[in-house]
C-alpha positions as CSV (number, residue, x, y, z in Angstrom):
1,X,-6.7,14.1,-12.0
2,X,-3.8,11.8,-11.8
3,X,-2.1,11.1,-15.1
4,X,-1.0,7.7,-14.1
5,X,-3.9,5.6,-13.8
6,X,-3.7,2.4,-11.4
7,X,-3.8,-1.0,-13.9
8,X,-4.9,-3.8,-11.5
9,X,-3.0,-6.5,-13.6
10,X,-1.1,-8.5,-11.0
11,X,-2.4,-10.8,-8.1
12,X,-2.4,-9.6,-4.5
13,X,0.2,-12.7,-3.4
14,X,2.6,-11.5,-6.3
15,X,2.8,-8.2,-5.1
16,X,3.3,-9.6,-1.2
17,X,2.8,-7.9,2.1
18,X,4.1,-5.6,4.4
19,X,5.8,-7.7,7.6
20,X,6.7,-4.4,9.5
21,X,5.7,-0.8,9.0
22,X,8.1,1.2,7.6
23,X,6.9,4.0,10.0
24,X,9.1,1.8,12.9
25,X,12.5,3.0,11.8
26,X,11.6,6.1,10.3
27,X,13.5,9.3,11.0
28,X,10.3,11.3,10.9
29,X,8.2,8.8,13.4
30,X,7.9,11.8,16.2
31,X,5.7,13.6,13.4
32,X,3.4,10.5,13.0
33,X,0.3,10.5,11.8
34,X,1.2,14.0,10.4
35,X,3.9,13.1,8.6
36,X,2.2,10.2,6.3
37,X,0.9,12.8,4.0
38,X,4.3,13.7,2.3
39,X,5.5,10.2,2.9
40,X,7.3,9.3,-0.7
41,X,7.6,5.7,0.7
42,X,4.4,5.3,1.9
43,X,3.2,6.6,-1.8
44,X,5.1,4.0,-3.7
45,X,3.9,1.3,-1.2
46,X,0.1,2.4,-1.7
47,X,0.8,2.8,-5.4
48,X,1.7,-0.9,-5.4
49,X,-0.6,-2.9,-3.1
50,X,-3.1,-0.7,-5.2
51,X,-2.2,-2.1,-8.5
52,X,-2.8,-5.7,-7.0
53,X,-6.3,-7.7,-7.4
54,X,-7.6,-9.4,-4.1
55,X,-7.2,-13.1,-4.4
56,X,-10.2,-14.0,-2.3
57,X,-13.3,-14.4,-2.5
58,X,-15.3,-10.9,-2.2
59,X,-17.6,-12.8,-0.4
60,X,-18.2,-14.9,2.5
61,X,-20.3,-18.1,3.3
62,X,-20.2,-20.1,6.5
């Protein structure tokens, strides 16, 4: 069990978005998609976007 649980206390457009994959200049990008697994990058990027709270609406009316 992880010992750092994931607080979701900050918005979604406070944390931002990823404009380009980081996989694009990556030394490793010949190993891709087995390479993503060990990825420390790619683990604090999760980490963060996971700590954020969708700001819209979880559902959708026409």
């Amino acid at each position: 069990m992880d010992n750092n649980p994931i607080k979701r206390d900050r918005f979604d457009f406070e944390i931002g978005y990823l404009t380009k994959s980081p996989c694009l200049n990556c030394e490793f990008r010949k190993e891709l998609p087995k390479c993503h697994a060990q990825c420390k990058l790619l683990d604090k990027i999760q980490t963060r976007l996971a700590r954020g709270i969708s700001s819209q609406s979880s559902r959708y009316e026409s």
